[in-house]
C-alpha positions in Angstrom: 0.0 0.0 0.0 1.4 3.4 -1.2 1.1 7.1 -2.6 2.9 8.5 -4.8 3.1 12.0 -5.8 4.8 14.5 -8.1 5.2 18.4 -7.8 6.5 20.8 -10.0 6.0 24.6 -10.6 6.8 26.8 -13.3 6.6 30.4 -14.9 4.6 28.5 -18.0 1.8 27.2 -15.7 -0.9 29.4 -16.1 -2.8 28.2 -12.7 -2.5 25.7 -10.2 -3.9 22.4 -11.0 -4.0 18.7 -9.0 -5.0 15.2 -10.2 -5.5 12.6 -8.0 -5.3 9.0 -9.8 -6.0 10.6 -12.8 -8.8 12.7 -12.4 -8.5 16.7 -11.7 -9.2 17.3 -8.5 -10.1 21.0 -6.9 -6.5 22.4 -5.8 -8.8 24.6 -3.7 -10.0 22.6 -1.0 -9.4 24.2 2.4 -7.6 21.1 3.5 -5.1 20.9 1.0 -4.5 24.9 0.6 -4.2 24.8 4.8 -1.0 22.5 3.8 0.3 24.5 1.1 0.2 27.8 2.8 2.0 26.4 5.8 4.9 24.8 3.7 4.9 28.4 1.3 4.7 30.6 5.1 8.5 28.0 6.2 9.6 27.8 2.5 13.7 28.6 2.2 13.0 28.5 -1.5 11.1 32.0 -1.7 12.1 32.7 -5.4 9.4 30.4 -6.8 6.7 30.9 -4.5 4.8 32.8 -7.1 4.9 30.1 -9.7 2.1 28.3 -9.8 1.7 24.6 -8.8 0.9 21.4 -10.4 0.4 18.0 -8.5 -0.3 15.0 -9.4 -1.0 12.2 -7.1 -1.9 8.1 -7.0 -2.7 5.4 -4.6 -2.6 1.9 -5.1 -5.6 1.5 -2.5 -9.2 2.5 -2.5 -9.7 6.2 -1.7 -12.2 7.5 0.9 -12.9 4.3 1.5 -11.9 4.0 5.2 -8.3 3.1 4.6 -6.7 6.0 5.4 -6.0 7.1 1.8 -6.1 10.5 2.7 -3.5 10.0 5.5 -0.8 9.1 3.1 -1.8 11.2 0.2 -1.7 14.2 2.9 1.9 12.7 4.0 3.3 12.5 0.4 2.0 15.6 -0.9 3.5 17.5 2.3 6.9 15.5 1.9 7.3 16.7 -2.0 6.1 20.1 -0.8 8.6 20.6 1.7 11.7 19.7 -0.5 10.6 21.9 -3.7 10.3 24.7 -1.1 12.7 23.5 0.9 11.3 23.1 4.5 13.1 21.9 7.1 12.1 20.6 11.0 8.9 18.6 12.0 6.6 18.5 9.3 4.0 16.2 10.9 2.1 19.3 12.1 1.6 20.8 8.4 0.7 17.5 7.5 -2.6 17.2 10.3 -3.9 20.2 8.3 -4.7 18.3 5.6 -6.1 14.9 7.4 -5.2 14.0 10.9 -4.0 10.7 10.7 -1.3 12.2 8.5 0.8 13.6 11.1 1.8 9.9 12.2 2.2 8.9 8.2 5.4 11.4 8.2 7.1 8.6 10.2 7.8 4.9 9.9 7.1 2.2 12.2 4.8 2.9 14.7 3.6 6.1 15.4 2.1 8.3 18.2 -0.6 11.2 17.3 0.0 13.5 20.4 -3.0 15.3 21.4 -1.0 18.3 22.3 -2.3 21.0 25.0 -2.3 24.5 22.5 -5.1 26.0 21.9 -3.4 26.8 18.3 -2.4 22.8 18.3 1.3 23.5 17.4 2.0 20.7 19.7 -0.7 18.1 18.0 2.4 16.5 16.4 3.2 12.6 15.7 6.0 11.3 17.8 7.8 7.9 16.2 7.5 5.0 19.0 9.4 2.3 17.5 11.3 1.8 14.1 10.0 -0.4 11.7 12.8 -2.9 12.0 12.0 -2.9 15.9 9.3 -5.5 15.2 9.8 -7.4 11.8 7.2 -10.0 12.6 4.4 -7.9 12.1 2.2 -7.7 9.5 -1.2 -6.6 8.2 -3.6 -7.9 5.9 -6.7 -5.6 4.8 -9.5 -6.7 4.0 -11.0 -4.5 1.4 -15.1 -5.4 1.6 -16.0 -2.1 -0.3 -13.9 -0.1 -2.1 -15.9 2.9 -2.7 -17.0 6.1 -1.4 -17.9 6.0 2.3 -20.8 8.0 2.9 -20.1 10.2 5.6 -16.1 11.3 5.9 -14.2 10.8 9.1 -13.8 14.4 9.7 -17.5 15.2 9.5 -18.2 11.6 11.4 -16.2 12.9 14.3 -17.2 16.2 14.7 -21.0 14.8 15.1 -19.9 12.6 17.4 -18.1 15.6 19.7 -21.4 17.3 19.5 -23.7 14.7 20.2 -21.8 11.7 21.7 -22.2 11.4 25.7 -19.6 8.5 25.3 -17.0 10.2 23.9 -16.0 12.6 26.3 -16.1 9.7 29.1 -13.9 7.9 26.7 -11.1 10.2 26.0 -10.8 11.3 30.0 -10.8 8.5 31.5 -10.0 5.3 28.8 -7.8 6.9 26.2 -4.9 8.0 28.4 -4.3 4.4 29.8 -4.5 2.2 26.9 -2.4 4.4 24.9 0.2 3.6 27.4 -0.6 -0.1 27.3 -0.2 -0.3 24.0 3.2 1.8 23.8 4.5 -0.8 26.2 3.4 -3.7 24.1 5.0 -2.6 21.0 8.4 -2.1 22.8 8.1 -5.2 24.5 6.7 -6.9 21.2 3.7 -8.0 23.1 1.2 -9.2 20.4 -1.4 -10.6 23.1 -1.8 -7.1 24.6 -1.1 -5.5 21.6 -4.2 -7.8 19.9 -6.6 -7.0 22.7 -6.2 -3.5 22.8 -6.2 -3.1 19.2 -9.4 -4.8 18.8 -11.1 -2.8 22.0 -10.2 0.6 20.7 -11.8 -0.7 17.3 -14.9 -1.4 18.8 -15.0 1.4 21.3 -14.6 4.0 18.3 -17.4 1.9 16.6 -19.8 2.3 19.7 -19.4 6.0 20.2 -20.1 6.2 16.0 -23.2 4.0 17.3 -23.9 6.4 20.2 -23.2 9.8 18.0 -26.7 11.3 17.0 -28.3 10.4 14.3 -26.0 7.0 14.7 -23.0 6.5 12.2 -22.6 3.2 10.7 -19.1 2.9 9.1 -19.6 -1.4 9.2 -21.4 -3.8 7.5 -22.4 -7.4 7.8 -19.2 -8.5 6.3 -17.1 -6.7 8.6 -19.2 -8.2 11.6 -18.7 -11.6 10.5 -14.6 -10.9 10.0 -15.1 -10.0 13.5 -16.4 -13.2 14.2 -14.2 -15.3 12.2 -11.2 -13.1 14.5 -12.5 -14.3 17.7 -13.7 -17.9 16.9 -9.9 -18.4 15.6 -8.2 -17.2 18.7 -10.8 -19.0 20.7 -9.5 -22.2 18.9 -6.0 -21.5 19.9 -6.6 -20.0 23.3 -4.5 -16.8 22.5 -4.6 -13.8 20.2 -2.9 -15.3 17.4 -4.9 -12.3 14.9 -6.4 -8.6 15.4 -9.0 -6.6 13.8 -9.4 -3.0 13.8 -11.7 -1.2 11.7 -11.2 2.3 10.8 -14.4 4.8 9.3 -15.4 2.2 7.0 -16.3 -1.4 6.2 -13.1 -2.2 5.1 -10.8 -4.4 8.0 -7.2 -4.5 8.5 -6.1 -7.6 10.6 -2.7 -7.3 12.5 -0.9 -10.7 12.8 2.5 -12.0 12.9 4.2 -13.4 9.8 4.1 -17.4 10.7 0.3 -17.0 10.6 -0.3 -15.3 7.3 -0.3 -18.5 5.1 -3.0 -20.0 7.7 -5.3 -16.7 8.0 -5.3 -16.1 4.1 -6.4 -20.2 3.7 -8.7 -19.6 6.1 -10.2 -16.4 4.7 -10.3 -17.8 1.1 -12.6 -20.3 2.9 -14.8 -18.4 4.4 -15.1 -15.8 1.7 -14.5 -17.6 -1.3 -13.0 -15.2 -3.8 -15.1 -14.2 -7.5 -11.1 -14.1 -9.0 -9.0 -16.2 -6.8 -6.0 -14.9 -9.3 -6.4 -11.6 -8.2 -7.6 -11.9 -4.7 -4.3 -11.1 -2.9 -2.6 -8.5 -3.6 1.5 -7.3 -2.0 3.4 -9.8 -0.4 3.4 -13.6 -1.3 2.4 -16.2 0.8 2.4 -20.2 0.2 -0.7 -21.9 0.3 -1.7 -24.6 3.0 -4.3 -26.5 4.4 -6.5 -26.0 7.2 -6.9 -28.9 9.3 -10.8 -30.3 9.8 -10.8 -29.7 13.7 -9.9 -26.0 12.8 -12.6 -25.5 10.0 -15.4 -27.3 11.7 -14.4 -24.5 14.7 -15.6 -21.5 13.1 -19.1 -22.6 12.1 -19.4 -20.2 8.9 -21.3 -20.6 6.0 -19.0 -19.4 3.0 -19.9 -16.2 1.5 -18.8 -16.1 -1.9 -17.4 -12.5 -2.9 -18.1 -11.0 0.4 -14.4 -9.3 0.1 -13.5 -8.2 -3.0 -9.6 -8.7 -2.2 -7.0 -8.7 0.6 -3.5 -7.0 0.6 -1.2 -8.5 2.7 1.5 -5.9 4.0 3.9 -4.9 6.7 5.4 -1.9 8.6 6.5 0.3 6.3 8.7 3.7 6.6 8.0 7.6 6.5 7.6 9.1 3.3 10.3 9.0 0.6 12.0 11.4 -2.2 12.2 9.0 -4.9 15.3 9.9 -7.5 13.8 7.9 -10.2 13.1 9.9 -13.0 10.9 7.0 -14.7 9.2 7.3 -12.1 7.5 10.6 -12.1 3.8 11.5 -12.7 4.5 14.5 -14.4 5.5 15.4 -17.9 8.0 18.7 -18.9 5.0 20.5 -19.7 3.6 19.8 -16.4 1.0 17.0 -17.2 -0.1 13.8 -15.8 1.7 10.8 -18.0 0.0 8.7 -19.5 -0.4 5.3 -18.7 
């Protein structure tokens, strides 16, 4: 899972423009021109800050689609940013301008979002708590259920929920502070069972106060209920968390497991949710095939659902965003247009 993202300017362009996979997008959306007059307001580079801008941007994942595609679009576009305007120092809080979850995407490994105490939130900046070669085990496999439009955004989701959630507040005094500790400690200590547990309670705690938020939000559907269910019937079989689910504003689950159990969960999942293209169904890292033994399958007491995901990318811990040096690798052309495919 990645974005990539080129940006040039020039005294030929005669406006700024953006496309996002392909498509023009409107370079004017507060959330994006919040980013770019931040990086222009720190920019070394002042002798081109008149030009005018053109960026284009693509994902290999499903956008707006509750996995975090704005998050690393944000991240990218604020990385390329900074080095044609050449910013320097922390750019993680530039980068929460344009989506929240950003501000941990500027780093690799695993990341803290700190809430910060300004009123201003200069301090709401992501702090790095382990490397990504801290804990080379891990890995992630997301489930994509539905890969389109969610119908009511994460930043609009939440800020119902602050107005009309009487969970939340309860939540983020008194359960928040605690299990974000936990869960620091785990990753250092490469605890999976605690990591698991907390992982999958802050998943459905966030679902509950979505639940509780006025009129209700709901980001999940029946497939992501029975994932759920396959989760904890599997590490009820095994009598530990041996897989995690969390589920961010969306349908869509992202399972965290350790890299022995891959091969096992993707059998288990092809299963379960028999695949329309099986040729196609998993996508990113290989993984061998094997069996699942009879014991284990009569366990889970599913009835296939053929279809039910659409395909599964199985991933890992990754790192910050990069300046790639490739040339052949660029989105733009000299005139300042998208390439075509």
């Amino acid at each position: 899972m990645c974005a990539k993202t080129t940006v040039a300017c020039s005294e030929h362009f005669e406006c700024d423009r953006m496309w996002l996979n392909g498509k023009e997008q409107d370079i004017q959306a507060p959330r994006l021109q919040n980013c770019i007059t931040e990086l222009k307001k720190r920019a070394k580079n002042v002798k081109i800050l008149n030009l005018h801008l053109h960026i284009c941007s693509e994902n290999n994942f499903p956008t707006a689609a509750g996995l975090a595609s704005s998050a690393a679009g944000f991240a990218c576009l604020v990385k390329a940013l900074a080095a044609l305007y050449d910013v320097e120092g922390d750019l993680s809080q530039i980068a929460r301008q344009g989506s929240g979850s950003a501000s941990r995407s500027m780093y690799g490994g695993f990341v803290q979002w700190v809430a910060g105490i300004q009123a201003d939130g200069s301090d709401s900046v992501a702090q790095q708590i382990a490397s990504k070669e801290h804990w080379p085990e891990m890995r992630a496999l997301i489930l994509v259920v539905n890969a389109g439009k969610k119908e009511i955004g994460s930043t609009i989701g939440m800020q119902q929920s602050v107005l009309t959630s009487s969970l939340l507040p309860y939540r983020v005094s008194n359960i928040v502070p605690e299990r974000v500790e936990a869960i620091k400690k785990a990753i250092l200590e490469k605890d999976f069972q605690t990591f698991a547990e907390i992982t999958m309670k802050e998943s459905n705690q966030f679902h509950a106060i979505c639940l509780d938020t006025f009129p209700p939000i709901q980001y999940m559907n029946s497939t992501s209920l029975k994932i759920i269910h396959l989760v904890h019937v599997y590490n009820d079989f095994y009598g530990k968390n041996k897989v995690a689910y969390t589920f961010d504003a969306g349908p869509n689950a992202c399972l965290y497991l350790l890299e022995k159990d891959v091969p096992e969960i993707i059998s288990i999942i092809k299963t379960i949710f028999p695949p329309n293209n099986d040729a196609e169904f998993i996508k990113g890292l290989d993984s061998p095939d094997v069996s699942i033994s009879q014991e284990l399958l009569d366990s889970l007491l599913m009835t296939p659902e053929q279809g039910a995901i659409h395909y599964v990318i199985n991933t890992q811990i990754g790192s910050g965003p990069a300046i790639i040096q490739e040339t052949d690798q660029h989105l733009l052309d000299g005139k300042g247009l998208p390439l075509s495919k």
